[in-house]
C-alpha positions in Angstrom: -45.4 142.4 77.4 -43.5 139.9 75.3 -45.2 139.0 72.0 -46.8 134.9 72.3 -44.9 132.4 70.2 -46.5 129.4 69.1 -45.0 126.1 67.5 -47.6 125.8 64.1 -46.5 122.4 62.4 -42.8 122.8 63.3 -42.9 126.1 62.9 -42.5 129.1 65.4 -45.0 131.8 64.9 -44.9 135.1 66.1 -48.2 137.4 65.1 -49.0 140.8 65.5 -50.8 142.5 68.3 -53.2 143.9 65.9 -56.0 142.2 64.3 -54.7 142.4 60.3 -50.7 141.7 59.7 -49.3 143.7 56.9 -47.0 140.9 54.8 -45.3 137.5 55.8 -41.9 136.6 57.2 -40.2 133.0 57.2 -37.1 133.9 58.9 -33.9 131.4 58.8 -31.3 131.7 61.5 -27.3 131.1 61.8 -25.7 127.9 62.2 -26.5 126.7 65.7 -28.5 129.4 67.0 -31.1 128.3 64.3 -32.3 125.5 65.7 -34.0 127.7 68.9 -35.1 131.0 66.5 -38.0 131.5 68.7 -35.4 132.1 71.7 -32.0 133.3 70.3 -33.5 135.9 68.2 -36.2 136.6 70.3 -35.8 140.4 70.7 -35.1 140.7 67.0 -38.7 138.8 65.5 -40.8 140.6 68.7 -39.6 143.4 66.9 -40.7 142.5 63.7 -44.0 141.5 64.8 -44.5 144.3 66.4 -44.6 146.1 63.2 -47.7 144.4 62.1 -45.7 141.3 60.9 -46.6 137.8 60.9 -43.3 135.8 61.3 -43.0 132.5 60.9 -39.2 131.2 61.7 -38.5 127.6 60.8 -35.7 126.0 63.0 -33.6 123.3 61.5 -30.5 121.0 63.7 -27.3 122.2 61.8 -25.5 119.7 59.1 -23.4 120.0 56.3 -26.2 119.4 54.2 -27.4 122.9 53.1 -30.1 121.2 50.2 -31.6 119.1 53.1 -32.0 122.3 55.5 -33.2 124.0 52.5 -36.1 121.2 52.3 -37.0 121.1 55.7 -37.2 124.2 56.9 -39.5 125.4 53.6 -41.5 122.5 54.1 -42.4 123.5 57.3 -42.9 127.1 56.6 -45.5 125.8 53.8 -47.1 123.8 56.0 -48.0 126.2 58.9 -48.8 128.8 56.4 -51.4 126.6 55.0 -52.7 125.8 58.3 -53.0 129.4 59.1 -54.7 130.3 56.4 -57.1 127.3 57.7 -57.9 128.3 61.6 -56.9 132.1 61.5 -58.6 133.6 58.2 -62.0 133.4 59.9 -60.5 135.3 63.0 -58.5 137.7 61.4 -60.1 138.1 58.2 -56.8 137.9 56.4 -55.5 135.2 53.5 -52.0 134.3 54.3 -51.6 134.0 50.7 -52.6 137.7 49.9 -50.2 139.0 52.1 -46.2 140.2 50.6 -44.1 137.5 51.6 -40.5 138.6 52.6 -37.7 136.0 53.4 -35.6 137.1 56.3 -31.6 134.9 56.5 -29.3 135.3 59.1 -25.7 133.8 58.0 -26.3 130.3 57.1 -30.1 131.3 56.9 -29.2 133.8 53.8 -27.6 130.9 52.3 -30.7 128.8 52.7 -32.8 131.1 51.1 -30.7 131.4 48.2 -31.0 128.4 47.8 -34.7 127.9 48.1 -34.8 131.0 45.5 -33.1 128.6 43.1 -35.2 126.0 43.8 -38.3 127.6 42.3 -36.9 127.5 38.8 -33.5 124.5 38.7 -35.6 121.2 38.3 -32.7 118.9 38.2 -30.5 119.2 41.4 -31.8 121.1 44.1 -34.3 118.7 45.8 -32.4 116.4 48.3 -33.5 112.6 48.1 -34.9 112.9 51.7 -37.4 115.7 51.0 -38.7 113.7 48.2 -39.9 111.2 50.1 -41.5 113.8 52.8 -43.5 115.5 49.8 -44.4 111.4 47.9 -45.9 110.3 51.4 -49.0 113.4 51.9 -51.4 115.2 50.0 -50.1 118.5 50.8 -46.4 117.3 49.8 -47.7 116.2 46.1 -49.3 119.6 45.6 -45.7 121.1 46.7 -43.9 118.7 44.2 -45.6 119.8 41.5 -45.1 123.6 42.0 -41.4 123.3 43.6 -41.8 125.5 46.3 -45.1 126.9 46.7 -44.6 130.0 48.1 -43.0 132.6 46.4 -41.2 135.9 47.8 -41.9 139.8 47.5 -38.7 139.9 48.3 -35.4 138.5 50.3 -33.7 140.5 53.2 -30.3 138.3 53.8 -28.3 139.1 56.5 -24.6 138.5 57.6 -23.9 136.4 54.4 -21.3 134.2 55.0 -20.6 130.9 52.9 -17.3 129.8 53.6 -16.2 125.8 53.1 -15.9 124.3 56.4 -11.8 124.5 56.7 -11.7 127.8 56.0 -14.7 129.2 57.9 -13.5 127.4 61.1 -9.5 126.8 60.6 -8.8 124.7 63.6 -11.8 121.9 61.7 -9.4 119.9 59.8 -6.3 119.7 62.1 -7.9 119.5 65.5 -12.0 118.8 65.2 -12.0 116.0 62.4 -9.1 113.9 63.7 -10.4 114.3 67.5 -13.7 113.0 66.3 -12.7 110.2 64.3 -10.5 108.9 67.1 -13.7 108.6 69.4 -15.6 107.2 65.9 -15.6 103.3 66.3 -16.6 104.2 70.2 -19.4 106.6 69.4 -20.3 103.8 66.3 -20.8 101.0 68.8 -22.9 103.1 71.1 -24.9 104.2 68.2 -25.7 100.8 67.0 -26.8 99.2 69.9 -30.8 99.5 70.6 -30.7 99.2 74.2 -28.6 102.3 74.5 -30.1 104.1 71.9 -34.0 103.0 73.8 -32.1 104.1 76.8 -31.7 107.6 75.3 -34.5 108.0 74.1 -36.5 107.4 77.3 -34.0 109.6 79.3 -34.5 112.6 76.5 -37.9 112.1 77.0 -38.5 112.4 80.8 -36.0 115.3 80.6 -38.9 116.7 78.0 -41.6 116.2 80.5 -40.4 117.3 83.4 -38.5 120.7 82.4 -40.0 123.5 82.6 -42.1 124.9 79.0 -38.9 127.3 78.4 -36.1 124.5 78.9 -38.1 122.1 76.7 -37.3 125.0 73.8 -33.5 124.9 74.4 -33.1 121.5 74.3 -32.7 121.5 70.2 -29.9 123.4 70.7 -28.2 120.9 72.4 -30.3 117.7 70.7 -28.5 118.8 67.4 -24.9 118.2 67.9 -24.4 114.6 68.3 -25.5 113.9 64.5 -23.2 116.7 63.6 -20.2 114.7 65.8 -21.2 111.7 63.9 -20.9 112.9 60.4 -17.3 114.0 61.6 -16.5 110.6 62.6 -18.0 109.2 58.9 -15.2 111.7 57.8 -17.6 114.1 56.0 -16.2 117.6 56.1 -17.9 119.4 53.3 -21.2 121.5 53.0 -23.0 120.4 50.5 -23.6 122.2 48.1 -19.8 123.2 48.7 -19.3 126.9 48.2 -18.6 127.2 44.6 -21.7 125.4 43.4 -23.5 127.3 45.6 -22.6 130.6 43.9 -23.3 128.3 40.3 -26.8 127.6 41.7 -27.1 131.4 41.8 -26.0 132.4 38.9 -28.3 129.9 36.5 -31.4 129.3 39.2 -31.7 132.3 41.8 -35.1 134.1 40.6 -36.0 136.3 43.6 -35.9 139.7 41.9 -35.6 142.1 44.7 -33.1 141.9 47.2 -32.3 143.9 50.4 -28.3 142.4 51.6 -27.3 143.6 55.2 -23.7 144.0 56.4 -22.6 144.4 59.6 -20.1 147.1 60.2 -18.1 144.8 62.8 -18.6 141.9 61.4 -15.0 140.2 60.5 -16.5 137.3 58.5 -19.5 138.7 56.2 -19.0 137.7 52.2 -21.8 140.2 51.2 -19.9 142.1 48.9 -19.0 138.6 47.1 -22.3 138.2 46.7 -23.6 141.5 45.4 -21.5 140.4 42.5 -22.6 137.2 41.6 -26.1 138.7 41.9 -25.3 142.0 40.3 -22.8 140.7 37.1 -22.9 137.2 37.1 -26.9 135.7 37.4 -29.4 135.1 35.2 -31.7 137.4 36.8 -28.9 140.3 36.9 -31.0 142.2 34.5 -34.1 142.4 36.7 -32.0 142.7 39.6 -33.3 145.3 42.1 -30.6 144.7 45.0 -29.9 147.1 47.8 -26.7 147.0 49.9 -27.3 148.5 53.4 -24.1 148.6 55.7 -25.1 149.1 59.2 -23.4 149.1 62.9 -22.9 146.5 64.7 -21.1 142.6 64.4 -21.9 139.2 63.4 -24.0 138.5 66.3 -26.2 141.6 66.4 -29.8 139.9 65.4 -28.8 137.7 68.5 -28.9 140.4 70.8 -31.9 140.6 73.5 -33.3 140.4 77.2 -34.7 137.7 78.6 -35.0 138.5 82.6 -37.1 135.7 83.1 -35.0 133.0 82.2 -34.0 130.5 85.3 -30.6 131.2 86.7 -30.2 127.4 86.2 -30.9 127.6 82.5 -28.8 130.2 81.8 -26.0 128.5 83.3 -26.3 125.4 81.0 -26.6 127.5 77.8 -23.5 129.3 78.9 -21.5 126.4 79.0 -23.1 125.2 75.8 -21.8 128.3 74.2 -18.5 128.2 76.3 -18.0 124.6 74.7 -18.7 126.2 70.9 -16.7 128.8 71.6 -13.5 126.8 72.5 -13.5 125.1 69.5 -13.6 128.4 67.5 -10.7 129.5 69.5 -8.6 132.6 67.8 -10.4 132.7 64.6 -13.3 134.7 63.5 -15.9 132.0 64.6 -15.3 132.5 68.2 -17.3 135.6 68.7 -20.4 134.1 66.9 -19.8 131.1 69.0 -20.0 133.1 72.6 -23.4 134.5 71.5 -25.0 131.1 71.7 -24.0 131.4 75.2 -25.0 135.5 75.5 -28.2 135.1 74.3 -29.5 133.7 77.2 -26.6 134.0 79.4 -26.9 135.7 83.4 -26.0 139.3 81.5 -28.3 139.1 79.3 -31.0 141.1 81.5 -29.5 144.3 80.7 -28.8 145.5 77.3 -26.7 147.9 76.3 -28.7 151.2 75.2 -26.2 151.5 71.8 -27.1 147.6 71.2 -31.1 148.3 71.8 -31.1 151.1 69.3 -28.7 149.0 67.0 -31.7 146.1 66.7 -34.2 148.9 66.5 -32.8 150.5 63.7 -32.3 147.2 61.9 -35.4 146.0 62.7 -36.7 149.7 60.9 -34.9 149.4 58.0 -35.8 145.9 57.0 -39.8 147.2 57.8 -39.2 149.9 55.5 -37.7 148.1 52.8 -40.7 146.0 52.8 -42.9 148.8 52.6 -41.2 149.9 49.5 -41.3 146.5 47.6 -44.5 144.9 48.8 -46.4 145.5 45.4 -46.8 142.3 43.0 -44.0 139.9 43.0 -41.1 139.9 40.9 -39.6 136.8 40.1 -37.0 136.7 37.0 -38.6 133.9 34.9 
């Protein structure tokens, strides 16, 4: 039987079958996929929690903005810890708080929790202006402004690390994407602007909401996410931010998680761990308290992704598949457009049989990330 997923204060929570979880996931998925976790890594976190793991993955709609993903998605994965540690102590007779904390980053997500590991010692330049304001305007924000972050890691298992600037990691984005966006920009500007259109929206979106069945409801971030994107290409933005260089500077004088486990896919033509095993290794400030592991394992890009979902509506499957045909079109012949398609596979008509190499693939991934854990779950190590 599937494993129950419940939305906690924005956050999708996955808990063990048993009574007593063992340590604490937040897990941060790849670009797209990561605004569903709780459905296009499904077979990966039910594995997870199946080991006596409570994970708690934190979507977030993708941007350019790395700092203000960063933000959100740990604010939300402070928040439903705290509220768990509230309503399911008593039941389960566990702290959240005395439990090893591992993060767990797919992709983008392993650059998102690089950068939250800086943010628990930089105090000038890693707060975006917008999660300022969330923490100013509650109780539970002040307390998290005046530690940083408030939770801090056993350990960080990233994934898949890829941290390309936006040209490079998708070539056809500054010849074909930026100018066909701006084209449509004083269009998409005036529909923007205008209430009764934007009321009209919201309304539609709305019904949609209420009348879709409890499974489409949790795809619709998927799609809900890609308009702002489309917009920022029309205000001509077409750089992360932090761009990839100060990223890897943020690292090198902030990053303080001590032990790392990085993950590379055999197959997987875009991963930039090894670029990142030496910034951590010879470049950062915590190199000399570094304990890193470097695991290569089979499989591609996409492998987390990978699951069965034989209860998914024919009709659903169909949209998602043209969602991830769209994706994958613009990703055309380069390395993108493989990641792209598994929007689409994850949920797709084929996806109610899995390969038996591909099952044993997210098994044995799934086994040595539980392991590692195991192995580094004593008191935290943190570099300052």
């Amino acid at each position: 039987m599937p494993s129950r997923v419940d939305l906690i204060h924005g956050a999708w929570v996955l808990k063990p079958k048993s009574t007593k979880p063992t340590s604490v996931i937040h897990f941060i998925g790849g670009i797209f996929v990561g605004a569903a976790p709780q459905l296009t890594y499904r077979l990966f976190l039910e594995r997870l929690a199946e080991k006596g793991i409570l994970v708690i993955a934190t979507p977030f709609a993708s941007g350019f903005d790395h700092f203000s993903i960063a933000d959100q998605v740990q604010f939300k994965f402070d928040r439903c810890l705290r509220s768990l540690q509230d309503t399911v102590s008593s039941v389960l007779e566990f702290h959240a708080n005395d439990l090893p904390t591992f993060g767990i980053g797919h992709s983008l997500g392993s650059v998102i929790h690089l950068l939250i590991g800086t943010s628990l010692f930089c105090m000038g330049d890693c707060f975006s202006a917008s999660y300022l304001k969330i923490l100013a305007s509650n109780s539970i924000g002040l307390i998290l402004l005046g530690s940083r972050y408030a939770v801090q890691r056993n350990g960080n298992i990233l994934m898949a690390f890829n941290n390309k600037e936006a040209s490079l990691a998708i070539p056809l984005f500054s010849p074909v994407i930026v100018p066909v966006a701006q084209s449509f920009g004083p269009f998409l500007s005036q529909i923007t602007s205008s209430p009764a259109i934007l009321r009209g929206a919201e309304m539609a979106l709305k019904q949609l909401e209420n009348l879709s069945p409890p499974i489409m409801r949790q795809v619709l971030p998927l799609i809900e996410q890609l308009p702002p994107l489309y917009m920022d290409l029309v205000k001509g933005r077409e750089d992360f931010s932090p761009k990839p260089e100060e990223t890897r500077r943020l690292i090198k004088s902030y990053y303080g998680v001590s032990r790392n486990l990085l993950i590379k896919f055999r197959d997987d033509t875009i991963d930039e761990t090894p670029t990142l095993a030496q910034v951590l290794s010879s470049e950062s400030a915590i190199s000399s308290q570094l304990d890193m592991s470097i695991r290569s394992v089979p499989g591609d890009h996409g492998l987390p992704l990978q699951q069965v979902l034989p209860d998914v509506p024919p009709a659903m499957a169909e949209a998602v598949n043209r969602g991830g045909e769209f994706l994958a079109s613009l990703t055309v012949g380069t390395p993108w457009e493989t990641v792209a398609k598994e929007v689409g596979n994850t949920l797709g008509a084929d996806s109610s049989i899995l390969r038996a190499q591909i099952s044993q693939d997210v098994e044995a991934l799934v086994d040595l990330i539980t392991s590692w854990m195991v192995s580094n779950s004593g008191p935290r190590l943190l570099g300052r």
